[in-house]
LORO-519437 format. One record per residue (C-alpha): chain; x, y, z; residue in three letters; residue number from 0. Coordinates in nm, 2 decimals, m for minus. Each point is the difference from the previous one (the first is absolute). Layout:
BEGIN
unit;x;y;z;code;pos
A;X;Y;Z;ALA;NUM;
...
***
This chain:
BEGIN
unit;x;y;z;code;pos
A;m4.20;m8.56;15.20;UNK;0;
A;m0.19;m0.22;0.25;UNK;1;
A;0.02;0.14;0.35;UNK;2;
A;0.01;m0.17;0.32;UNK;3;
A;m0.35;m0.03;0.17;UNK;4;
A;m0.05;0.05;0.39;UNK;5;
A;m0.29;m0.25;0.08;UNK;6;
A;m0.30;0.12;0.19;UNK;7;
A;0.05;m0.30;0.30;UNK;8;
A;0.40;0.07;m0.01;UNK;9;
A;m0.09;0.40;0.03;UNK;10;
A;m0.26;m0.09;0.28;UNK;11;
A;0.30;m0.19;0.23;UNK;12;
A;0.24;0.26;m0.05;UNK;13;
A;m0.25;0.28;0.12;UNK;14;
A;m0.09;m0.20;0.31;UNK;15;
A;m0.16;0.17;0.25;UNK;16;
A;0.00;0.35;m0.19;UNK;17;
A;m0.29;0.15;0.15;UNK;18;
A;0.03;0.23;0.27;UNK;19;
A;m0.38;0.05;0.21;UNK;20;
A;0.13;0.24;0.24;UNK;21;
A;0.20;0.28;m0.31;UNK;22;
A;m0.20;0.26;m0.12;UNK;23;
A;0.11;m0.04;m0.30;UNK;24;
A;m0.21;m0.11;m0.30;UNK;25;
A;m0.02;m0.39;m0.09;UNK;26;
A;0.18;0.12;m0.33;UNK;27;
A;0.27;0.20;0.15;UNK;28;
A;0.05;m0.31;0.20;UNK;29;
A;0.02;m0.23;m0.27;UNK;30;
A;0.26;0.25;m0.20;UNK;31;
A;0.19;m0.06;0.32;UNK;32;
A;0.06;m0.33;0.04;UNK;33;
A;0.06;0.01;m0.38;UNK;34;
A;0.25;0.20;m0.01;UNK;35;
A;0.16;m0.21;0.28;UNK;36;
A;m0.01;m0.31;m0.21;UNK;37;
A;0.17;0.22;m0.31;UNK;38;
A;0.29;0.13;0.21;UNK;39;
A;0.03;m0.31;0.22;UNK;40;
A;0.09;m0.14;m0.38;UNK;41;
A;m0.30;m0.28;0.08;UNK;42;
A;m0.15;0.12;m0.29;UNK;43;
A;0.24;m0.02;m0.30;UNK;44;
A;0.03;0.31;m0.24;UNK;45;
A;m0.13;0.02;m0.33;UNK;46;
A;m0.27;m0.30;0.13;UNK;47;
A;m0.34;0.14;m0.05;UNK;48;
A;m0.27;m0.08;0.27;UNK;49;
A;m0.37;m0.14;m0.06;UNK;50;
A;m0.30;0.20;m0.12;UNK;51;
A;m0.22;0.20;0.23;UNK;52;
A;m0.28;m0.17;m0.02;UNK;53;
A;0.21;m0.35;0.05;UNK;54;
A;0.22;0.13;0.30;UNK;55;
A;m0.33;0.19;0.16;UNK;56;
A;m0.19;m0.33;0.03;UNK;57;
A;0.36;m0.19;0.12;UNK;58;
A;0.01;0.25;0.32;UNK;59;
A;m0.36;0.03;0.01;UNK;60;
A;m0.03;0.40;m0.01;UNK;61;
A;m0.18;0.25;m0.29;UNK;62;
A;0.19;0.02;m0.31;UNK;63;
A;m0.02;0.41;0.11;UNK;64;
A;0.24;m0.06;0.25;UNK;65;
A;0.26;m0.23;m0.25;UNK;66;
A;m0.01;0.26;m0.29;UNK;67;
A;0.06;0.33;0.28;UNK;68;
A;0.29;m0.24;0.15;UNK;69;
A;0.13;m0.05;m0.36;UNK;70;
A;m0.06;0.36;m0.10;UNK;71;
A;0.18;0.12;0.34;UNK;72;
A;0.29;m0.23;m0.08;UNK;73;
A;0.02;0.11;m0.41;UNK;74;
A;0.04;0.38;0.16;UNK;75;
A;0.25;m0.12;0.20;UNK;76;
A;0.17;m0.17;m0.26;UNK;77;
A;m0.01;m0.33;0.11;UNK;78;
A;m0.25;m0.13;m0.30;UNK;79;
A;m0.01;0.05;m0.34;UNK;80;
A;m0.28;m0.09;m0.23;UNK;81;
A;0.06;m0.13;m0.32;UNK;82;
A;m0.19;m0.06;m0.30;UNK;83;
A;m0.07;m0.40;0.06;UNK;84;
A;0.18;m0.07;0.30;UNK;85;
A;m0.18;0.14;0.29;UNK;86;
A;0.14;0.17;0.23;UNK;87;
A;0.36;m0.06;0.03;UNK;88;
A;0.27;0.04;0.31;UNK;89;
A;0.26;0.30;m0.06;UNK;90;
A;0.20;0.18;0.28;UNK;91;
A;m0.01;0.34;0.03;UNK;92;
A;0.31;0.24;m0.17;UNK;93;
A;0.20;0.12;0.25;UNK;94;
A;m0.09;0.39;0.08;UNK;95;
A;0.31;0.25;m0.03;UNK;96;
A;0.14;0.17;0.33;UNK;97;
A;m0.22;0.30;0.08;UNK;98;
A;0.33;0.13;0.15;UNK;99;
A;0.13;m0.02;0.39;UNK;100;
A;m0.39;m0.02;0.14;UNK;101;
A;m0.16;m0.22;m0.23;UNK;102;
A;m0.16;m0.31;0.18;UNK;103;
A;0.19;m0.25;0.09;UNK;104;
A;m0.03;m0.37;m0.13;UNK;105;
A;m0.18;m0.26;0.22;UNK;106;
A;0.19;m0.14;0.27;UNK;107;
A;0.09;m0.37;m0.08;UNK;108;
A;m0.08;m0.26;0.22;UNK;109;
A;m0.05;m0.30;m0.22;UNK;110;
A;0.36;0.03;m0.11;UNK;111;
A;0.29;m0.17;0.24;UNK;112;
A;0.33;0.16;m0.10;UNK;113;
A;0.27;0.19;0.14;UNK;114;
A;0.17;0.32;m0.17;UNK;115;
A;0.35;m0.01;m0.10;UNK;116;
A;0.31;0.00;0.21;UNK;117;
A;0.31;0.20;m0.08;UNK;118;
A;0.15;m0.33;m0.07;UNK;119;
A;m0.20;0.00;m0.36;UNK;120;
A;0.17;0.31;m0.07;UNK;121;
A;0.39;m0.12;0.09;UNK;122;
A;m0.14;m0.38;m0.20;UNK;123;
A;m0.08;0.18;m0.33;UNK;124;
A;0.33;0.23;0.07;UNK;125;
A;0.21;m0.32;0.02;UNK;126;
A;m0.16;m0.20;m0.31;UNK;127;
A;0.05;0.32;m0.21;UNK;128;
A;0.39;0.00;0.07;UNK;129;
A;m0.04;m0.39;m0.10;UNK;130;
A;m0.21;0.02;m0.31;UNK;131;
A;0.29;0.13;m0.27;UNK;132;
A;0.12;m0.38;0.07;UNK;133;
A;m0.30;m0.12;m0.16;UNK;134;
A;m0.09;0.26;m0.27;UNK;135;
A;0.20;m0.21;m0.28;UNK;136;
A;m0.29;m0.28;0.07;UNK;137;
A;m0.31;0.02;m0.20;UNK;138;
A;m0.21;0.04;0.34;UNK;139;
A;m0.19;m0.30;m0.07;UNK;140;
A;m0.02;m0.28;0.25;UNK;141;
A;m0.27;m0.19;0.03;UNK;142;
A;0.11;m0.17;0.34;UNK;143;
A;0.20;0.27;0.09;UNK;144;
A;0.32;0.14;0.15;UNK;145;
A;0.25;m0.31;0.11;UNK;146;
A;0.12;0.20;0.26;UNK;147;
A;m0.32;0.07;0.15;UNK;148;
A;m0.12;m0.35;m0.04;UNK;149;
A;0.29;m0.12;0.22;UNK;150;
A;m0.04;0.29;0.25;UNK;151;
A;m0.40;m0.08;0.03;UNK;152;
A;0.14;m0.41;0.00;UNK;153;
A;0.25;0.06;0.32;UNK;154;
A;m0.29;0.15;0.18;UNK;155;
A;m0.27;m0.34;m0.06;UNK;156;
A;0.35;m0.19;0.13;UNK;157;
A;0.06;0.24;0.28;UNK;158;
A;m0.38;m0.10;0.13;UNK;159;
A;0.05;m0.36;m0.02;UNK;160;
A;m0.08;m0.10;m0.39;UNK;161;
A;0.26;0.01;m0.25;UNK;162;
A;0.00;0.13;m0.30;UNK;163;
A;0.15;0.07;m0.29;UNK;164;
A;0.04;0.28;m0.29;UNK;165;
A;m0.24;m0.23;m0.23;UNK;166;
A;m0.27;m0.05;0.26;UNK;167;
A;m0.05;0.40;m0.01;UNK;168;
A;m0.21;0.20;m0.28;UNK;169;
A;m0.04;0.33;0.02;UNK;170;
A;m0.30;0.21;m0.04;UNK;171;
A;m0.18;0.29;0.00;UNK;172;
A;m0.20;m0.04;0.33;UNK;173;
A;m0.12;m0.29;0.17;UNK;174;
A;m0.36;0.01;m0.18;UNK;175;
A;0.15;m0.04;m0.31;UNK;176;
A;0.22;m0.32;0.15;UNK;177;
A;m0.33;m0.13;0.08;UNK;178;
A;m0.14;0.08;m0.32;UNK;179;
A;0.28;m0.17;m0.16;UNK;180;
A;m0.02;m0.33;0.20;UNK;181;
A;m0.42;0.04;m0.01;UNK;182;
A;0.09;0.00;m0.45;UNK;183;
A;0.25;m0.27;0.01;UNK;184;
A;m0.21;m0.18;0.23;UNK;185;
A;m0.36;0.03;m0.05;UNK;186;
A;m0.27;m0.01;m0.27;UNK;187;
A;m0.32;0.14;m0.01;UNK;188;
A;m0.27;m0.14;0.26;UNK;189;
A;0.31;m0.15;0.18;UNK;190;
A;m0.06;0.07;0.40;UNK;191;
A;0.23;0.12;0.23;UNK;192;
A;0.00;0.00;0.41;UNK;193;
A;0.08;0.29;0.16;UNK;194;
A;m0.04;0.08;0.39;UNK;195;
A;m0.33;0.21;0.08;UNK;196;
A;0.04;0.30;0.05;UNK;197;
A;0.31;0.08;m0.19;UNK;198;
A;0.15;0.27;m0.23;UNK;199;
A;m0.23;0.10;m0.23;UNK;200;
A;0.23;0.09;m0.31;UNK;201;
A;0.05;m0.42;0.02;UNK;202;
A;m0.35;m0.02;m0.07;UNK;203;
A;0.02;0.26;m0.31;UNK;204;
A;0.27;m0.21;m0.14;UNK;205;
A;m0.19;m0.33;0.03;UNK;206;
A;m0.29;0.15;m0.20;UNK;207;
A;0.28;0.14;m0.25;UNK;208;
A;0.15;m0.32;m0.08;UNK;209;
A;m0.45;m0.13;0.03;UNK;210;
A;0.07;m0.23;0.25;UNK;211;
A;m0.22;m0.04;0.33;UNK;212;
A;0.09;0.07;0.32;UNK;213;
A;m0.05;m0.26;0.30;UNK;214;
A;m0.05;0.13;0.30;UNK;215;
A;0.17;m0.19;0.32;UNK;216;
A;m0.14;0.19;0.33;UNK;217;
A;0.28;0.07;0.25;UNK;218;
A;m0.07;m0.09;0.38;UNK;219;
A;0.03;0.26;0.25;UNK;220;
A;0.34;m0.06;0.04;UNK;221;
A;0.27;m0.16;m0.28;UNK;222;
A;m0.13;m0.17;m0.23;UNK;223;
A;m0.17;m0.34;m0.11;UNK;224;
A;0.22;m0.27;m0.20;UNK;225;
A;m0.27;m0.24;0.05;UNK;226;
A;m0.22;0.26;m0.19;UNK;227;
A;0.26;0.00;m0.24;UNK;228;
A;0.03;m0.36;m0.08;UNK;229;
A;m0.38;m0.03;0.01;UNK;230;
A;m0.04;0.28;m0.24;UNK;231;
A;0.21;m0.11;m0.26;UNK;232;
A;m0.09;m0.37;0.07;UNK;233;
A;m0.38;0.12;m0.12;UNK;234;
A;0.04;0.28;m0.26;UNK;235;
A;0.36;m0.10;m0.19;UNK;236;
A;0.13;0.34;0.03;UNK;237;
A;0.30;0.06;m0.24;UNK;238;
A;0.21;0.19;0.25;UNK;239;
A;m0.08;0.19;0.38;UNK;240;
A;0.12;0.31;0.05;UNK;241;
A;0.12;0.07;0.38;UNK;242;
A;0.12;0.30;0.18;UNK;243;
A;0.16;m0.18;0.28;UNK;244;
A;0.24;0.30;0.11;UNK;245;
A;m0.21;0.26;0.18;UNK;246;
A;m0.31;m0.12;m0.20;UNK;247;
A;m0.17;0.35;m0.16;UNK;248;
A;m0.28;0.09;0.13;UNK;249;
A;0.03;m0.18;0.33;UNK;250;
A;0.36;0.06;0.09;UNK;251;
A;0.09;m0.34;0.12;UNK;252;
A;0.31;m0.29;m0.07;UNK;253;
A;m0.05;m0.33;m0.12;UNK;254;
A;0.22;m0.22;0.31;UNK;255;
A;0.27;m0.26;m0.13;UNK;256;
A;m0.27;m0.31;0.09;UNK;257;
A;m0.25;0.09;m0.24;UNK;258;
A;0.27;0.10;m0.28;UNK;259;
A;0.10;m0.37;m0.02;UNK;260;
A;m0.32;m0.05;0.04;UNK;261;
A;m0.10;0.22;m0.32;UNK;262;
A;0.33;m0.14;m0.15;UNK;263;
A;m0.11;m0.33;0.02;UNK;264;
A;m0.37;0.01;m0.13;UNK;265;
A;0.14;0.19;m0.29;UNK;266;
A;0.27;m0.30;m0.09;UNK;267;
A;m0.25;m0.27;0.08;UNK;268;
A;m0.29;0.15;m0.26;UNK;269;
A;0.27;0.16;m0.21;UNK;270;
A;m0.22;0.37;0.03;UNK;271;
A;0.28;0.25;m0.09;UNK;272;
A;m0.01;0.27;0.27;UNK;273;
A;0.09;0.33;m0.01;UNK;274;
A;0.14;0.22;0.26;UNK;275;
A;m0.07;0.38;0.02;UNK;276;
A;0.29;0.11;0.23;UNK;277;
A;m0.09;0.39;0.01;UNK;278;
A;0.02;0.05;0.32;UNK;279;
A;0.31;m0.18;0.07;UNK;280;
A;0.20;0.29;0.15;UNK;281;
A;m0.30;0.15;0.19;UNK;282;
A;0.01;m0.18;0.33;UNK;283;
A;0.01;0.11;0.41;UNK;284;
A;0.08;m0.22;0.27;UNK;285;
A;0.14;m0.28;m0.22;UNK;286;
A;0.13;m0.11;m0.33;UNK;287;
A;m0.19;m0.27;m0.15;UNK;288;
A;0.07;m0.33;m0.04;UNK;289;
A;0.24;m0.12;m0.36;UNK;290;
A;m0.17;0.03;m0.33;UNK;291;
A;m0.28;m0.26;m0.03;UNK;292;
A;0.19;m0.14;m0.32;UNK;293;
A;0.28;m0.10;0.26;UNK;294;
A;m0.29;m0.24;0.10;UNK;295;
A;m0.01;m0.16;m0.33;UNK;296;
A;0.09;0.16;m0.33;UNK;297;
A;m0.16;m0.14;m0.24;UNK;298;
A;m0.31;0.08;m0.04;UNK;299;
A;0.05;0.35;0.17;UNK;300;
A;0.03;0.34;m0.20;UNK;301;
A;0.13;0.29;0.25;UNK;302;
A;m0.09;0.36;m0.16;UNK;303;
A;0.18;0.30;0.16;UNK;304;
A;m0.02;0.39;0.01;UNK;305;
A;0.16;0.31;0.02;UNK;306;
A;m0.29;0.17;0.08;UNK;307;
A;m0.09;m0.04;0.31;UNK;308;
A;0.34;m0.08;0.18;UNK;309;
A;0.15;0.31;m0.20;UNK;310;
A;m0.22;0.23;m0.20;UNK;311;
A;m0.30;m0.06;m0.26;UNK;312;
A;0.13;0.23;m0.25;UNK;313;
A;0.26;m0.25;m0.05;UNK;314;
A;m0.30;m0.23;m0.17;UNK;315;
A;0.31;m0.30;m0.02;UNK;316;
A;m0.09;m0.36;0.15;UNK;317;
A;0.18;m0.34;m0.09;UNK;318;
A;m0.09;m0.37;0.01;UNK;319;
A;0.19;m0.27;0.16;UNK;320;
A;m0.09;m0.33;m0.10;UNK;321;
A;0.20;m0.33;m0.17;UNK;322;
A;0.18;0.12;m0.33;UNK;323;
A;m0.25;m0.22;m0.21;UNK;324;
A;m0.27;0.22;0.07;UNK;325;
A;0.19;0.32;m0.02;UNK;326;
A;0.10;m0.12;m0.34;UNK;327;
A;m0.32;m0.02;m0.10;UNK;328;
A;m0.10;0.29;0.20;UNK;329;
A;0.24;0.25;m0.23;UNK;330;
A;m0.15;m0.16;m0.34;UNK;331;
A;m0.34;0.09;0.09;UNK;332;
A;0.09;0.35;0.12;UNK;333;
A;0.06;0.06;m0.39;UNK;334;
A;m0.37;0.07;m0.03;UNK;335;
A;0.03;0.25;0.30;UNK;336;
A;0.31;0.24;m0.04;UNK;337;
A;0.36;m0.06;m0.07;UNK;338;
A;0.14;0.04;0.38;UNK;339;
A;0.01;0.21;0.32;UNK;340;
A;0.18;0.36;m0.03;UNK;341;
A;0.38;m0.09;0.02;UNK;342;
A;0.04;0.37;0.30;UNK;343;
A;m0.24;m0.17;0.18;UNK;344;
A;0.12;m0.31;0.07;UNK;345;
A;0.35;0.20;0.11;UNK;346;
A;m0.17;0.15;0.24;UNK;347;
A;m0.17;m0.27;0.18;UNK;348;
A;0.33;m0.18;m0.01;UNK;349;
A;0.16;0.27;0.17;UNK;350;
A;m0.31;0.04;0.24;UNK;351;
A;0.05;m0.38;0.07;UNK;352;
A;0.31;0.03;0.07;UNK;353;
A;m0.06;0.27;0.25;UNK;354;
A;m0.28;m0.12;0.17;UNK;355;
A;0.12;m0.04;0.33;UNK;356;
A;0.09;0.33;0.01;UNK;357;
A;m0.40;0.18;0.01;UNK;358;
A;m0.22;m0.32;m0.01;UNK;359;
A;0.00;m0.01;0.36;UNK;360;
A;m0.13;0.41;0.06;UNK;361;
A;m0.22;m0.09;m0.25;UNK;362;
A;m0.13;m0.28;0.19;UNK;363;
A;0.03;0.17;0.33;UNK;364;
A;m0.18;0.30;m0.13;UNK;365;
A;m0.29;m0.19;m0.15;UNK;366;
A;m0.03;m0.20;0.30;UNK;367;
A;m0.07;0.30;0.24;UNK;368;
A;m0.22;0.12;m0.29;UNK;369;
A;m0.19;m0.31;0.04;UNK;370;
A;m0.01;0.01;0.40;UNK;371;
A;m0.12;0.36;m0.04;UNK;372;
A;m0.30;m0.07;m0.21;UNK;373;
A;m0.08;m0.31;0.21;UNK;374;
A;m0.08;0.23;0.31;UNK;375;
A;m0.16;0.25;m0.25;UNK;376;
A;m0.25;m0.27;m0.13;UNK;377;
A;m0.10;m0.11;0.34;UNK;378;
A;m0.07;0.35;0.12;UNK;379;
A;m0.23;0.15;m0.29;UNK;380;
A;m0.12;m0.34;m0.11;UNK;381;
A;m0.03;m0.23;0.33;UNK;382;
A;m0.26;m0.25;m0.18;UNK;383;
A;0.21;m0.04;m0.30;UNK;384;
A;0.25;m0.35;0.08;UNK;385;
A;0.35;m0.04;m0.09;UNK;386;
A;0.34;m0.20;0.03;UNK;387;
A;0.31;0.14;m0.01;UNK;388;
A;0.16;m0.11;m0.31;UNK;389;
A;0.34;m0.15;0.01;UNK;390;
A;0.11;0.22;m0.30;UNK;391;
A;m0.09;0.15;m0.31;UNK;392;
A;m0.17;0.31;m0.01;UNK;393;
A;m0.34;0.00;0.09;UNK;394;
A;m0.30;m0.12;0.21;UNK;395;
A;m0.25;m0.24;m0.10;UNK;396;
A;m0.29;0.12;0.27;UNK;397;
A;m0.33;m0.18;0.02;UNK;398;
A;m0.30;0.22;0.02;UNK;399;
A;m0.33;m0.04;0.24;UNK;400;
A;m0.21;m0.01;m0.34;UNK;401;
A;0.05;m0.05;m0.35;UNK;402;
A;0.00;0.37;m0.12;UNK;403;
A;0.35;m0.01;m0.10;UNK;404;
A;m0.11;0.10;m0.41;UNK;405;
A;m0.28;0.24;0.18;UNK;406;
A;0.28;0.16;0.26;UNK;407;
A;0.28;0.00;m0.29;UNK;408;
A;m0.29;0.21;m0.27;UNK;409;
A;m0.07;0.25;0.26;UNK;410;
A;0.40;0.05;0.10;UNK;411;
A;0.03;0.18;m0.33;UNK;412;
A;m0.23;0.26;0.03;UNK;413;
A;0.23;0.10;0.26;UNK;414;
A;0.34;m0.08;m0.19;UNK;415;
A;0.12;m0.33;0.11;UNK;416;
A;0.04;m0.26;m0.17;UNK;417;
A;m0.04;m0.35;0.17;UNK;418;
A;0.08;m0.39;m0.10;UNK;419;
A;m0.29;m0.14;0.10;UNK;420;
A;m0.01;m0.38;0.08;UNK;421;
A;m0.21;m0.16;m0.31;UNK;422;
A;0.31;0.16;m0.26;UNK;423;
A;0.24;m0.28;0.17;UNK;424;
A;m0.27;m0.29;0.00;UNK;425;
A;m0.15;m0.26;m0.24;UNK;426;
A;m0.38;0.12;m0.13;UNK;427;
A;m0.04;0.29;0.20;UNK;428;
A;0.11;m0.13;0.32;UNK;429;
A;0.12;0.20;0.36;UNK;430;
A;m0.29;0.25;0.03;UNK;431;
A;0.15;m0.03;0.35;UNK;432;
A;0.30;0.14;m0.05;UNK;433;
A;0.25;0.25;m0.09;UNK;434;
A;0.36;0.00;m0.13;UNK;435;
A;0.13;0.30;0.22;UNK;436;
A;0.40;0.13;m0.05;UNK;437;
A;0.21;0.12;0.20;UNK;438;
A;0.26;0.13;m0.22;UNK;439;
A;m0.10;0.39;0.07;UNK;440;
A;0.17;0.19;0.20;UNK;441;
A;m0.19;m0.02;0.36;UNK;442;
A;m0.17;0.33;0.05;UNK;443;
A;m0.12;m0.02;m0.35;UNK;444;
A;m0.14;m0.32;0.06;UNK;445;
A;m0.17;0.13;0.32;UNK;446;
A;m0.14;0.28;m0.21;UNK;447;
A;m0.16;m0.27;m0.24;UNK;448;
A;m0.14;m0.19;0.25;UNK;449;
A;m0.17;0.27;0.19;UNK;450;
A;m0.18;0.09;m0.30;UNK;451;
A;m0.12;m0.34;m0.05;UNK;452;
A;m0.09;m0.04;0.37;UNK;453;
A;m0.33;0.23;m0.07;UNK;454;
A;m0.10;m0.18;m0.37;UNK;455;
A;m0.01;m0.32;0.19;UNK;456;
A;m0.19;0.08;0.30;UNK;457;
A;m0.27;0.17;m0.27;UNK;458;
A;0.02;m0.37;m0.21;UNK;459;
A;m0.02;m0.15;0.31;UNK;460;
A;m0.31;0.17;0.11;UNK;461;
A;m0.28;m0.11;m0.18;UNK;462;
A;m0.21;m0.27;0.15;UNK;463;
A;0.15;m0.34;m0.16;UNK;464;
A;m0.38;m0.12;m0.10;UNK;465;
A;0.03;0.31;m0.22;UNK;466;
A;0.33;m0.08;m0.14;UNK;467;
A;m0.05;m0.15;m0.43;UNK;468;
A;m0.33;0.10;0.01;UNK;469;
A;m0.05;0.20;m0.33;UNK;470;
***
């Protein structure tokens, strides 16, 4: 079986700026690093295999002593195999067994933005048990899923301004899978697609998935740029965008109601479909944001939405509004995917619909003094490091001094934090500036984190920037 190839000139933007002057560490261990950055990051795909020694020596002009010790370090760690023909190929490591109550503890997770679950998961799953005997004489397939729910998740899109009905909503299993869906039904191989830059990386997995290419539209320092937009797909013919205009992820900001119609309209007039990750919908601080961009103008517009975020991830159920032609065709194509979304599921994110009023807003108020708390937290242990406060979501998207994001994110490990750095949310390795920073923690574990990380970066920092990529 042929196995997917990392190129030498791909492998060489990914790494970026890798090499860290003022470390003691070896040019190898430093390599094995940044590596193993990439792997968990998910920037470099499993079971791909990566270029020869002597091939990725010349490509980051070091000795092909320090590749093979980088490759040999990351084979004892389990993050390479070799195999007879293919190189050296990209595993992840088996989980260890518990040790028992002192056994290390896993790495601290800062490149993930997510919340915990709220008692209210418990009383949701409690409520679509009592409901499921209702629906055990079904066969529990649905491709499109449960009526009910579809008109539940329907009187919410009216509720913000855009209505809808039962047969504009599919459900699935997560909003990456809606997108993979619509990128399937939608797309062919070597089609493009815009998406903002930065934005959430997991778009950019499923737009190599389905082979397309991603088009990257840079977003202004504040909102974003429509006449990007219409110039973009004026020049490259993009099949579809893909926007995150509600408390964008990484950057935290909302698309305003002039540059939805704005949006709305360039998609009408060049018939580009566009699709709408809604994610963040529920996550927001001082204000709501403004109705649905397909209230703007429907047609072209595909709105994806998720549990995940607004409820809990280990839900993994998402749904896609969009006109019933397209869902139609939507639920044929899913055939080659799975046969529908888990039928307890979808009962409890109807019943945590329907009580959302009741926690949304502690879960909001909470995240928002979260937020304020790490704000004041950043400026004291990183005062060079700028900032806005984001209008919702769940994390920062902070702008370093230098681009040693990859460099600063490597080192983090050795001391058990896990970062996003900036080039995993951009097109071709790009944001060695910045970081993708949560605030989901609870506060003083946060702090703890960050006074950690205040002494790895002064140490990056240190080094005399003539120094700096000099191998």
């Amino acid at each position: 079986m042929n196995q997917r190839r990392s190129g030498s000139l791909s492998l060489l933007r990914l790494l970026g700026n890798w090499q860290q002057p003022a470390s003691r560490a070896p040019l190898y261990q430093q390599l094995a690093q940044a590596l193993r950055l990439l792997i968990l990051d998910g920037r470099l795909p499993l079971d791909s295999r990566l270029p020869g020694e002597r091939e990725l020596a010349s490509a980051l002009n070091v000795s092909r002593t320090t590749v093979a010790s980088a490759l040999a370090q990351l084979r004892d760690e389990n993050y390479l195999v070799s195999r007879h023909g293919s190189g050296s190929v990209i595993v992840l490591p088996e989980p260890r067994p518990a040790a028992g109550r002192h056994s290390v503890p896993q790495a601290l997770d800062l490149a993930t933005a997510a919340l915990p679950a709220g008692p209210e998961i418990h009383h949701a799953f409690s409520h679509a048990l009592s409901q499921l005997p209702g629906f055990l004489d079904h066969t529990g397939y649905d491709r499109q899923g449960l009526l009910s729910v579809r008109q539940t998740i329907a009187e919410r899109y009216a509720a913000r301004g855009l209505p809808t009905t039962a047969d504009q909503i599919m459900m699935v299993n997560g909003a990456l899978q809606g997108f993979a869906l619509v990128l399937r039904l939608l797309t062919g191989p070597g089609d493009r697609v815009a998406v903002d830059n930065p934005t959430y990386p997991l778009a950019h997995a499923a737009i190599e998935g389905a082979s397309c290419r991603a088009v990257g539209i840079s977003l202004p320092d504040q909102g974003w740029d429509s006449a990007a937009l219409a110039a973009t797909i004026a020049q490259t013919a993009p099949r579809l965008a893909y926007l995150l205009p509600d408390f964008h992820n990484p950057t935290g900001r909302c698309m305003d109601a002039a540059t939805r119609q704005d949006v709305a309209a360039i998609a009408a007039r060049t018939r580009t479909t566009v699709v709408v990750d809604e994610t963040m919908i529920d996550l927001w601080y001082d204000a709501p944001p403004p109705p649905p961009l397909a209230a703007f103008g429907e047609d072209e517009v595909i709105t994806i939405g998720s549990a995940g975020k607004s409820f809990w991830g280990g839900l993994r159920l998402g749904w896609i509004r969009a006109p019933a032609r397209n869902i139609a065709s939507l639920t044929q194509v899913r055939d080659s995917l799975d046969l529908g979304s888990p039928l307890l599921e979808q009962l409890a994110v109807q019943a945590l619909i329907n009580e959302a009023d009741n926690f949304l807003p502690a879960r909001r108020a909470l995240l928002k003094t979260r937020r304020d708390a790490a704000a004041t937290m950043l400026k004291r242990y990183f005062p060079d490091w700028r900032f806005q406060l984001p209008e919702g979501g769940l994390s920062f998207w902070v702008e370093l001094p230098m681009p040693l994001a990859s460099q600063f994110a490597a080192s983090a490990l050795n001391i058990g934090i896990h970062l996003g750095a900036g080039p995993r949310f951009g097109t071709d390795g790009a944001f060695e500036r910045f970081l993708r920073l949560p605030f989901a923690l609870e506060t003083p574990q946060l702090e703890d984190a960050l006074q950690r990380l205040q002494p790895l970066w002064q140490t990056l920092t240190s080094a005399p920037v003539r120094s700096r990529g000099v191998v």
